[in-house]
ZAMARGU-4260 file (C-alpha; in steps of 0.2 Angstrom, whole numbers, plus 5000, padded with zeros to 4 digits):
<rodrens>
0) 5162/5028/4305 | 5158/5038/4321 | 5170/5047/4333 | 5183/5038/4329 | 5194/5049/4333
5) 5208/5053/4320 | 5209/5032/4319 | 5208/5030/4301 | 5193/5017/4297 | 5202/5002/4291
10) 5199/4983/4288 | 5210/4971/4299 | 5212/4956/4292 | 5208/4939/4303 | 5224/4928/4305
15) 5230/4921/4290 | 5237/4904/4285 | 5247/4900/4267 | 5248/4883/4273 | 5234/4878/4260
20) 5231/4861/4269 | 5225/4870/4283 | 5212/4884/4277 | 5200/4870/4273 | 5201/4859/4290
25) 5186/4860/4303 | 5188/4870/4316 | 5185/4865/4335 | 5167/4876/4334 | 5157/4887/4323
30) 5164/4901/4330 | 5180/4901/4328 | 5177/4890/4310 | 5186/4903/4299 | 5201/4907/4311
35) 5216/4901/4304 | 5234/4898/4316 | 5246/4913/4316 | 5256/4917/4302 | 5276/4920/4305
40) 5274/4929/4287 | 5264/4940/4292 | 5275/4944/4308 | 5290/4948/4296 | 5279/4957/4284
45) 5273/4969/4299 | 5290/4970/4307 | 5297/4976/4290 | 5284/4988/4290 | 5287/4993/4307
50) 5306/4995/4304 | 5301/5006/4289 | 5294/5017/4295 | 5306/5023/4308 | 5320/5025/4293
55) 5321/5040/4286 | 5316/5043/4269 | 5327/5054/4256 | 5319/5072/4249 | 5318/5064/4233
60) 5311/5047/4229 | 5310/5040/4213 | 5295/5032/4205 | 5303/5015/4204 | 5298/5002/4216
65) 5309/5000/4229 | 5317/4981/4235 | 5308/4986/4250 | 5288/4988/4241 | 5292/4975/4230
70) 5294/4962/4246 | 5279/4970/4254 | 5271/4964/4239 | 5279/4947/4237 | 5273/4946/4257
75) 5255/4951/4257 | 5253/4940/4238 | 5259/4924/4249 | 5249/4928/4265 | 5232/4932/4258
80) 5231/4922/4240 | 5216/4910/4239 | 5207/4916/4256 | 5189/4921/4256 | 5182/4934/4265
85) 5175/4923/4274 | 5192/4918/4280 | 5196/4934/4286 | 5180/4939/4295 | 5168/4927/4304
90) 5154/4939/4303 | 5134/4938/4310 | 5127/4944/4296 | 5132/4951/4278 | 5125/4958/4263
95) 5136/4959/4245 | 5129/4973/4231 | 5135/4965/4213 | 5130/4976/4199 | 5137/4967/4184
100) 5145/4982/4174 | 5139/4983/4152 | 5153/4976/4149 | 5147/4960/4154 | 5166/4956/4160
105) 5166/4964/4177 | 5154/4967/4193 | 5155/4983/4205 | 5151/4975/4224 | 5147/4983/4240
110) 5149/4974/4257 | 5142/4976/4273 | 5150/4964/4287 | 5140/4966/4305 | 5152/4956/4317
115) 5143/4954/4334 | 5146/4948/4352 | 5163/4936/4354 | 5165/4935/4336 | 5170/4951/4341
120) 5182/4947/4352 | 5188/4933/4338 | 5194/4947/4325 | 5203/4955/4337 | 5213/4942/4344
125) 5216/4936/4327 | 5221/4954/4321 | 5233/4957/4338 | 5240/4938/4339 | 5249/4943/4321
130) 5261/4952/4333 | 5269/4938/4340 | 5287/4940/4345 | 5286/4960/4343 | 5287/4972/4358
135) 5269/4972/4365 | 5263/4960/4352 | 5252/4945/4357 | 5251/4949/4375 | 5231/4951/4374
140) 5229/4968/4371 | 5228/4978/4354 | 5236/4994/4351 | 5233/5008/4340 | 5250/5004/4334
145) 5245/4988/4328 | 5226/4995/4322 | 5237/5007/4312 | 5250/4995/4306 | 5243/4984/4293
150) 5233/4999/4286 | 5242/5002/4270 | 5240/4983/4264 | 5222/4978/4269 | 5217/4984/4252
155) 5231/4975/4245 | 5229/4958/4254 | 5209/4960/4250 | 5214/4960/4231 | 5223/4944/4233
160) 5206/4937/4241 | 5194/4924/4229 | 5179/4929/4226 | 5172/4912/4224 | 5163/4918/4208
165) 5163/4911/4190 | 5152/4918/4176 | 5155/4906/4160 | 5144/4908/4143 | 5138/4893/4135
170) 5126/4876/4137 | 5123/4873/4155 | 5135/4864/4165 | 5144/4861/4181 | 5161/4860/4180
175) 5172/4844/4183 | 5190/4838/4179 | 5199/4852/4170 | 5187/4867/4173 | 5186/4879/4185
180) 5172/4887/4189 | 5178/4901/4199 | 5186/4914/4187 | 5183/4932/4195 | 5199/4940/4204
185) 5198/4956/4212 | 5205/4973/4203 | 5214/4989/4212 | 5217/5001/4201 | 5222/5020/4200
190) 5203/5019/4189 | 5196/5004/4200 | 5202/5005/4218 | 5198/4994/4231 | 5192/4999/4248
195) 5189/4993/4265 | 5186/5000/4280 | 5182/4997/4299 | 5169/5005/4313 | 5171/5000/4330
200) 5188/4989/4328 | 5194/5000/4344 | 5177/5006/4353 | 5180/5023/4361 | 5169/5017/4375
205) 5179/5002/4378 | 5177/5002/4399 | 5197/4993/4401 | 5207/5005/4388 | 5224/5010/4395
210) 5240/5018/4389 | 5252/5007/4381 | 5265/4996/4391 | 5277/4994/4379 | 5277/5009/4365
215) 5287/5023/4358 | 5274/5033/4356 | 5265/5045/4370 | 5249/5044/4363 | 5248/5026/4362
220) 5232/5017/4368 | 5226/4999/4371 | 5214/4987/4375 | 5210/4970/4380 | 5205/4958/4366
225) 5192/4951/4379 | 5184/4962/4391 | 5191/4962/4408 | 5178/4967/4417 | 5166/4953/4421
230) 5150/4951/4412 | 5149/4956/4394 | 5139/4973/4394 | 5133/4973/4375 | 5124/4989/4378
235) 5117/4995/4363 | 5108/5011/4370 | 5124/5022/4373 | 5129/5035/4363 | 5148/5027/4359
240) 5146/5008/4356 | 5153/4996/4367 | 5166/4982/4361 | 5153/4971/4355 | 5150/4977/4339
245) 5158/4979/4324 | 5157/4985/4306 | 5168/4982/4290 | 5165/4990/4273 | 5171/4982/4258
250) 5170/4991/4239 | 5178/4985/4223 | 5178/4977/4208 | 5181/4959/4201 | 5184/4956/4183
255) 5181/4938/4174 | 5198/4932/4169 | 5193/4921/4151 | 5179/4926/4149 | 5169/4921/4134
260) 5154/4929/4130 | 5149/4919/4113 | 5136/4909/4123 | 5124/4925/4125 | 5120/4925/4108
265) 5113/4906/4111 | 5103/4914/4124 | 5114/4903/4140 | 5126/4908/4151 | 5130/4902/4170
270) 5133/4912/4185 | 5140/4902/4198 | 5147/4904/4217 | 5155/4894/4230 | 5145/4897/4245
275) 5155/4885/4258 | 5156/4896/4277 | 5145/4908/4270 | 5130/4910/4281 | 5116/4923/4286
280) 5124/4931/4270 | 5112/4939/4256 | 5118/4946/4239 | 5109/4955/4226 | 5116/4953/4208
285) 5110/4965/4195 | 5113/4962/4177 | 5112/4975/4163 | 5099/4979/4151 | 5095/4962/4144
290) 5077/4960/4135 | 5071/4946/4142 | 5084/4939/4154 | 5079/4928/4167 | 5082/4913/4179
295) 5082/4896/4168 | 5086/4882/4181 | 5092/4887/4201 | 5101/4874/4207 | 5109/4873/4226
300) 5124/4857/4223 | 5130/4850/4241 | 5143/4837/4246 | 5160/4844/4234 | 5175/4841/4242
305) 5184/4859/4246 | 5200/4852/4253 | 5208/4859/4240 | 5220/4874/4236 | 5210/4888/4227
310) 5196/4876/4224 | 5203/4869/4211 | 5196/4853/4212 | 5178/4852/4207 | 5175/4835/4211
315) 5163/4824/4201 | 5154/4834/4191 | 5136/4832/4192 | 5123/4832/4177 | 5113/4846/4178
320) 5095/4845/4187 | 5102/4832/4196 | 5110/4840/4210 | 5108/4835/4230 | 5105/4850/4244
325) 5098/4854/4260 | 5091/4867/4254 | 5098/4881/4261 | 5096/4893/4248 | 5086/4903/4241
330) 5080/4916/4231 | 5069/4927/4221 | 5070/4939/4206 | 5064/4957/4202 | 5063/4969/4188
335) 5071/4984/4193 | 5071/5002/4183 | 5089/5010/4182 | 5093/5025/4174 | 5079/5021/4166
340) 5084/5003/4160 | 5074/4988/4164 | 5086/4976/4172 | 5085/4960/4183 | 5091/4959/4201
345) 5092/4941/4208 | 5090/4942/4227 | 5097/4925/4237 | 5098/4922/4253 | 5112/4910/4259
350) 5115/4900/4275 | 5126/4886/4278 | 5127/4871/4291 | 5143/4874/4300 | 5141/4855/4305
355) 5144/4848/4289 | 5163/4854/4284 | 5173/4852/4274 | 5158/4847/4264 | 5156/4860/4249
360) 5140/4870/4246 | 5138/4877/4229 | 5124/4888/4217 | 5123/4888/4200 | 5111/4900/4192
365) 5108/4896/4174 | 5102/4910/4165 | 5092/4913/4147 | 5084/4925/4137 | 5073/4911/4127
370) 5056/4915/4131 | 5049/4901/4145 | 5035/4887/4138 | 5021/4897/4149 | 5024/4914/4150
375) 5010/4922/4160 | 5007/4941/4161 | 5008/4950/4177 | 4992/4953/4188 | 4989/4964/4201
380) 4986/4959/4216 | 4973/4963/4231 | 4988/4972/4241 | 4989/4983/4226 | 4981/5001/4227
385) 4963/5001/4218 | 4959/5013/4205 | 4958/5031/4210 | 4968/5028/4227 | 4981/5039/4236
390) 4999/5035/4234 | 5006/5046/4250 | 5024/5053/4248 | 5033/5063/4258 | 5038/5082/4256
395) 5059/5083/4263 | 5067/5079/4246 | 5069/5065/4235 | 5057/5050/4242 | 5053/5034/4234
400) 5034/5030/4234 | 5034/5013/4227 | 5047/5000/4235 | 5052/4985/4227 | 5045/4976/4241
405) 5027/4985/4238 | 5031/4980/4219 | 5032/4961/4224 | 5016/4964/4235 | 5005/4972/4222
410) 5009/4964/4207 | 5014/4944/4201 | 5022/4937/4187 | 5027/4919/4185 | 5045/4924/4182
415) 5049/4936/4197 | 5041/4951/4203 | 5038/4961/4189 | 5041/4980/4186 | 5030/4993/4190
420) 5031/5010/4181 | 5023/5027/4181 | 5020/5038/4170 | 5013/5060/4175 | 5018/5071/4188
425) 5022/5085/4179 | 5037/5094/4190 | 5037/5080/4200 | 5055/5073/4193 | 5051/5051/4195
430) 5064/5042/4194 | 5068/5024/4198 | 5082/5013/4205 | 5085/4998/4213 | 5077/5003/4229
435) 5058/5008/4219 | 5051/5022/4210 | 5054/5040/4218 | 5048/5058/4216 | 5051/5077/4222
440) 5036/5084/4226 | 5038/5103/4222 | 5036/5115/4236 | 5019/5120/4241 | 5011/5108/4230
445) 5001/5094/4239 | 4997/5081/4224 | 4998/5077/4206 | 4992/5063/4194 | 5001/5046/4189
450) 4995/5032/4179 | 5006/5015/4183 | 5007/4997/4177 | 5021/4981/4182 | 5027/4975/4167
455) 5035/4958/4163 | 5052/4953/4157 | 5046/4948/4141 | 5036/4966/4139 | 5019/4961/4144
460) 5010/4971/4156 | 4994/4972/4167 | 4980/4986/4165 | 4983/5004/4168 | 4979/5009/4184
465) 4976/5028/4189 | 4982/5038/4206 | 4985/5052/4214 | 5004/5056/4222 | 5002/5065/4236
470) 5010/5073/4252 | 4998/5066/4265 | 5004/5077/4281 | 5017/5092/4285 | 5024/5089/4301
475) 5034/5099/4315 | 5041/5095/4331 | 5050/5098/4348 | 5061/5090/4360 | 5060/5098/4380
480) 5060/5089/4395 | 5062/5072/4392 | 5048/5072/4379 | 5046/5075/4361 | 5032/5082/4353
485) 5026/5081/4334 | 5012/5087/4327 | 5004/5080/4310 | 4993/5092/4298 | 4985/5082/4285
490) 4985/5089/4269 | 4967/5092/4259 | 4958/5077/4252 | 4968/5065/4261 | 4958/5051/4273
495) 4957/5049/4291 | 4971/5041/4296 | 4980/5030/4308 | 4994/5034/4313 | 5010/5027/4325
500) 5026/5041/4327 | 5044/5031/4330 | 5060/5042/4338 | 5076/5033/4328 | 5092/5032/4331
505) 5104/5021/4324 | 5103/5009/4341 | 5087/5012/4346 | 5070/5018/4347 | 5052/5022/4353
510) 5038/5023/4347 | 5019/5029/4353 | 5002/5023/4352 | 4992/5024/4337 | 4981/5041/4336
515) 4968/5043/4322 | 4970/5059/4312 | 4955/5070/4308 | 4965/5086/4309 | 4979/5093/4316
520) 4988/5079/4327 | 5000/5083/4343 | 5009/5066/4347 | 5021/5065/4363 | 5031/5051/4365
525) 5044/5049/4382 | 5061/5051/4378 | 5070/5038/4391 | 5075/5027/4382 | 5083/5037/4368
530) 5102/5042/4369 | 5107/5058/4371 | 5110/5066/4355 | 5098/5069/4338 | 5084/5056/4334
535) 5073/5056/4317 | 5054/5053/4317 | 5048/5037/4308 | 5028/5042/4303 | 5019/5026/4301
540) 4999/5027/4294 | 4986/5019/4282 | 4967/5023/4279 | 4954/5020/4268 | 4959/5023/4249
545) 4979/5023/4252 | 4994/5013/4250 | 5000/5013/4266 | 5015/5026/4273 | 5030/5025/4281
550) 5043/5038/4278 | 5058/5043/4291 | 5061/5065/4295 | 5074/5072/4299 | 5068/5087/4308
555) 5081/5093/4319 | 5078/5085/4336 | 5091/5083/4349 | 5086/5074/4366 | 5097/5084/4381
560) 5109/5075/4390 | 5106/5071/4410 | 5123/5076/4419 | 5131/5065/4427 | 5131/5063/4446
565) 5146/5058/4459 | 5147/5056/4477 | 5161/5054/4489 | 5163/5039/4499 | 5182/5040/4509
570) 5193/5055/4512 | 5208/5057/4523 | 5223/5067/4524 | 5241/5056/4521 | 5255/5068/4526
575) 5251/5085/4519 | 5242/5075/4503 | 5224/5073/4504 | 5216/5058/4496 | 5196/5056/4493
580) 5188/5042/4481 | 5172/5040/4479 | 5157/5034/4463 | 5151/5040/4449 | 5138/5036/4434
585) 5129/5044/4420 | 5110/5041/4417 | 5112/5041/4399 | 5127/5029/4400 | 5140/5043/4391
590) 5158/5044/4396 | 5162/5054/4412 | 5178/5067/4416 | 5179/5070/4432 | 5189/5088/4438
595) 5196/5094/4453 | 5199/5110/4460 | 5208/5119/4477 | 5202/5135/4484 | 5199/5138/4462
600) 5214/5132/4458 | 5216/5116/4446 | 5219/5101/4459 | 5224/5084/4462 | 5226/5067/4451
605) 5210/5056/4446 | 5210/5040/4444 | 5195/5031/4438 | 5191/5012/4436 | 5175/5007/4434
610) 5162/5016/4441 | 5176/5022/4454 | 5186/5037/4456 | 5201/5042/4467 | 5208/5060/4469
615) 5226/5063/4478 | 5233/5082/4478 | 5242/5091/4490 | 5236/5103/4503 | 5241/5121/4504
620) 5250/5123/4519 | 5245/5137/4531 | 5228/5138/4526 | 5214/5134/4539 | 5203/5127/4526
625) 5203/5116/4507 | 5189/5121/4499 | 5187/5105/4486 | 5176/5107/4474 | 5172/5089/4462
630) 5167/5092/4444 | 5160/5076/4432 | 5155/5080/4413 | 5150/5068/4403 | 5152/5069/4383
635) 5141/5083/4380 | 5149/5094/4393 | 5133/5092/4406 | 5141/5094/4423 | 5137/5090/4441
640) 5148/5097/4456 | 5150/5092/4472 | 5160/5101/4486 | 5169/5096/4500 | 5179/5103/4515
645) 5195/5097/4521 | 5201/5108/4534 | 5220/5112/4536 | 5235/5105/4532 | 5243/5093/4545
650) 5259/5101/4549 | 5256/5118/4539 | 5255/5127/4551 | 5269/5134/4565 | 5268/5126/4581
655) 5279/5139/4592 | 5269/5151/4601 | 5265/5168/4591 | 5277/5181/4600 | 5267/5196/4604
660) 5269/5214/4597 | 5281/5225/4607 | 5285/5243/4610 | 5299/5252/4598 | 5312/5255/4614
665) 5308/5235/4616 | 5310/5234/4597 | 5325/5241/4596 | 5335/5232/4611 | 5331/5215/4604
670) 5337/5223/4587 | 5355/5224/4594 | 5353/5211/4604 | 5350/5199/4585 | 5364/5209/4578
675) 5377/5207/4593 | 5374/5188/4591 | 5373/5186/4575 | 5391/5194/4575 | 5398/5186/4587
680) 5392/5168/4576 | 5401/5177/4559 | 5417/5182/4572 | 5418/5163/4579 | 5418/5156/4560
685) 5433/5164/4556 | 5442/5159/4568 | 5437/5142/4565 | 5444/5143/4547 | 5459/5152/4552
690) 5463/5137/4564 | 5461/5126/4549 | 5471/5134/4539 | 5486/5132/4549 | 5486/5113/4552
695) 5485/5110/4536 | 5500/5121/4531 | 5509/5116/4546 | 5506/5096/4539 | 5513/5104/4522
700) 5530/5109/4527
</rodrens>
């Protein structure tokens, strides 16, 4: 949520369609597969809102829900009921957290949507073309009135969303006539609130912003839906993104409407999914603390009609095992250790052939707790760390030192990737999660004892295996000049290591060579090619007698900003205004002010476009000289100046020829000669007027 400026993260969602026949229907191309036509609903909901919220409201309000919330309500239920998220966001690439809660009748989920390049540009064409026939809607630019509009009901039309989940206990089975699968709907609640939020929507580097055209507010800011300028700069090494990328956030829950548990007590139950237009998605489910849990039968069914409101048509349902796919799914399953719980996480990773719609794509995962025929225990593997070796873990806090992909590399089960667990370091405060096994290694202390094993679901576990937790290196570091330099000290007892140090931010990075540590270490690595701003330092290194390390620092470096630099190309004086334009540019690609000033005094109006800039100010008449002096800064106030002299003002000066001085007697003759004339001019006005006077009372009587 970076620098977004008082523009309160928010989800937008795509252009919606209640007309049910047409959410199925495939679209012209992949792209724009999930964009639906515009919705005059949601014109009349957002003009409502609009009109709202220039109404004044009473001191007092009561509690009751007004005629006014009640139709927002009615609105957004008709808009959004039945749409997926994938409806609303034709994203690259996403990820969905499900932690099924104990009560076994709702999940918590965490979403990560990363929408890249034109699909981009799609969501904000969708989100500004719900504008139509509203002053300054739909005219190819979004406004921060319209990101703000449709703020207080993105959480509301999210709830109306299907999650395209069922969970039923019992035999397995596939639906058919008279069943439908897909019995999770969202909650938002006071206890359970649903939340979604934006980054990037309106990029505060966007190159073609401009005020509003057509809005009562001053502050009111817009862009172009798709880029003006020509030829996409996706430029991912700037500070402030660009308009190519963006970043939505969902968090909520989902409860099971019907649910009947009864069928966990025969040891069966079915989780299932719809998982038509979803692709390049992966979703982790977690279930509680069930002894023995695991995956009986995984089943990917293709070829199920979804022209169909809500999915409520199954189709044919097909005998289990019996299923046809592309194979398109897959997955794999871990024990995980939480809150000190054994519980099983089911990783799938999804992908769909946007060639084949409206044919359906659906996974069934029938789960079990009866032990399999062949139930083999786990092994270690020869990945795993041998008898007596090092585990390396770092010294800033909690870190973890096993991950849970190092638990699927160092130990094999026939039913997943079994759990590895530790038992010693006194002071050391393990815990696990989701992520692997962590520890905080007490300050001054360089390494402790641990005795680990992976266990099985069914509670079978390899042989013990002894190591030693330790912090393999304490590190420093600086940033001056363009390069930054760390330096590594190995702790006692720990091998000679190779090692490769990576500057990170969070759009790029650099990394050196590998150096071999026998001692004390300096590393320096060039910092062109990193951002302006802090970086962290990634420490990669394995030896002899180690797991292998990787571990990222934060250790307060900043890389210094480059100031900008301008030149000037034209000038010329227009009247008494003087005009100059000239270039521009910053090294590190920041966002540049440019200021002007007069002889010290603040000057001129800039105009930039581009890479361009214009000044225009007026002169100060009667001076022989304009001192001009040109100031660019870009966003971390690094300045460059340039100065330029524009000589006097045309026309400031008086053309009639100096009068020289004169002798007092001289003085004070030309004195009463002024005064004589001067009275003589007062004398001759009068009369004037008095001549006046009396034609007009002599054309009176």
């Amino acid at each position: 949520m970076q620098k977004i400026l008082d523009r309160t993260p928010t989800v937008f969602p795509r252009t919606l369609d209640v007309r049910r026949e047409s959410l199925f229907k495939r679209p012209p191309s992949p792209e724009a597969m999930r964009s639906s036509t515009k919705c005059n609903i949601w014109a009349v909901l957002l003009t409502a809102l609009m009109l709202a919220s220039l109404i004044p409201q009473p001191a007092e309000m009561s509690d009751e829900v007004t005629p006014l919330e009640a139709g927002r309500q009615q609105s957004v239920e008709a808009a959004c009921e039945g749409l997926t998220f994938e409806d609303m966001f034709n994203y690259t690439h996403a990820t969905f957290d499900i932690q099924m809660n104990d009560d076994w009748g709702s999940a918590y989920v965490e979403a990560v949507a990363w929408i890249n390049g034109t699909l981009a540009d799609q969501v904000r064409l969708d989100l500004e073309g719900l504008f139509e026939g509203l002053p300054g809607g739909d005219n190819g630019w979004l406004s921060s009135d319209e990101y703000q509009a449709i703020d207080s009901i993105a959480a509301e039309c999210v709830t109306q969303t299907n999650p395209r989940i069922g969970f039923r206990g019992g035999p397995p089975h596939r639906g058919g006539d008279g069943v439908n699968w897909y019995n999770a709907t969202w909650e938002n609640t006071d206890e359970t609130p649903l939340t979604v939020q934006e980054w990037n929507l309106m990029p505060m580097n966007h190159i073609d912003e401009r005020s509003c055209e057509q809005s009562p507010n001053n502050d009111c800011v817009e862009i172009p839906n798709i880029p003006l300028t020509p030829g996409r700069n996706c430029d991912t090494t700037i500070n402030d993104p660009d308009e190519c990328r963006i970043i939505v956030y969902l968090n909520g829950t989902f409860v099971f409407d019907g649910i009947t548990l009864g069928g966990l007590s025969n040891e069966e139950f079915t989780m299932a999914m719809n998982t038509s237009n979803m692709s390049n998605a992966d979703l982790a489910w977690t279930y509680p603390a069930l002894e023995g849990l695991r995956v009986g039968v995984f089943e990917e069914c293709d070829g199920r009609s979804i022209d169909y409101e809500h999915n409520d048509n199954q189709g044919d349902a097909p005998v289990p095992g019996t299923c046809t796919s592309d194979e398109t799914i897959s997955y794999e399953t871990r024990l995980v250790s939480i809150e000190g719980e054994t519980r099983l996480r089911v990783e799938t990773h999804v992908e769909y052939d946007m060639s084949i719609w409206p044919t359906g794509q659906d996974m069934f995962f029938d789960m079990t707790i009866e032990p399999p025929e062949v139930d083999d225990p786990p092994m270690w593997t020869e990945s795993a760390p041998s008898e007596g070796n090092i585990m390396p873990i770092a010294d800033d806090g909690v870190s973890h030192f096993v991950s849970t992909a190092q638990m699927s590399e160092w130990a094999t089960d026939d039913q997943g990737a079994p759990l590895i667990s530790c038992t010693g370091a006194q002071g050391w405060s393990m815990t696990g999660d989701a992520d692997g096994l962590s520890a905080d290694a007490p300050a001054g202390i360089d390494s402790t004892s641990v005795t680990c094993m992976a266990t099985d679901s069914s509670g079978q576990s390899t042989d013990e295996r002894n190591y030693t937790l330790q912090v393999p290196m304490r590190l420093s570091g600086t940033a001056s000049g363009g390069i930054a330099t760390v330096t590594m000290t190995p702790t006692t007892g720990m091998p000679i290591m190779d090692a490769v140090v990576t500057l990170v931010q969070e759009d790029s990075q650099t990394s050196s060579d590998s150096v071999t540590m026998n001692g004390e270490t300096v590393v320096s690595v060039d910092l062109s090619s990193m951002s302006p701003g802090p970086f962290m330092v990634r420490i990669s290194a394995d030896g002899t007698g180690m797991a292998d390390f990787d571990h990222t620092y934060e250790l307060g470096m900043s890389k210094e900003s480059s100031p900008p630099s301008i030149s000037i190309v034209n000038y010329e004086w227009i009247g008494e205004n003087y005009e100059i334009t000239g270039q521009f540019s910053d090294p590190d690609g920041d966002p540049v002010t440019i200021t002007a000033t007069n002889n010290g005094n603040s000057w001129a109006t800039i105009l930039t476009s581009g890479n361009q800039w214009m000044a225009n100010g007026a002169g100060i008449p009667g001076s022989e000289n304009n001192s001009i002096i040109l100031t660019a800064c870009d966003s971390w106030n690094q300045c460059s100046n340039q100065s330029h002299e524009a000589g006097a003002t045309p026309g400031g000066q008086d053309d009639d020829p100096i009068t020289p001085p004169v002798s007092d007697s001289e003085g004070s003759e030309d004195g009463l000669a002024v005064a004589g004339f001067i009275i003589a001019i007062v004398a001759l006005v009068i009369v004037i007027i008095a001549v006046v006077v009396m034609v007009l009372l002599g054309r009176r009587k």
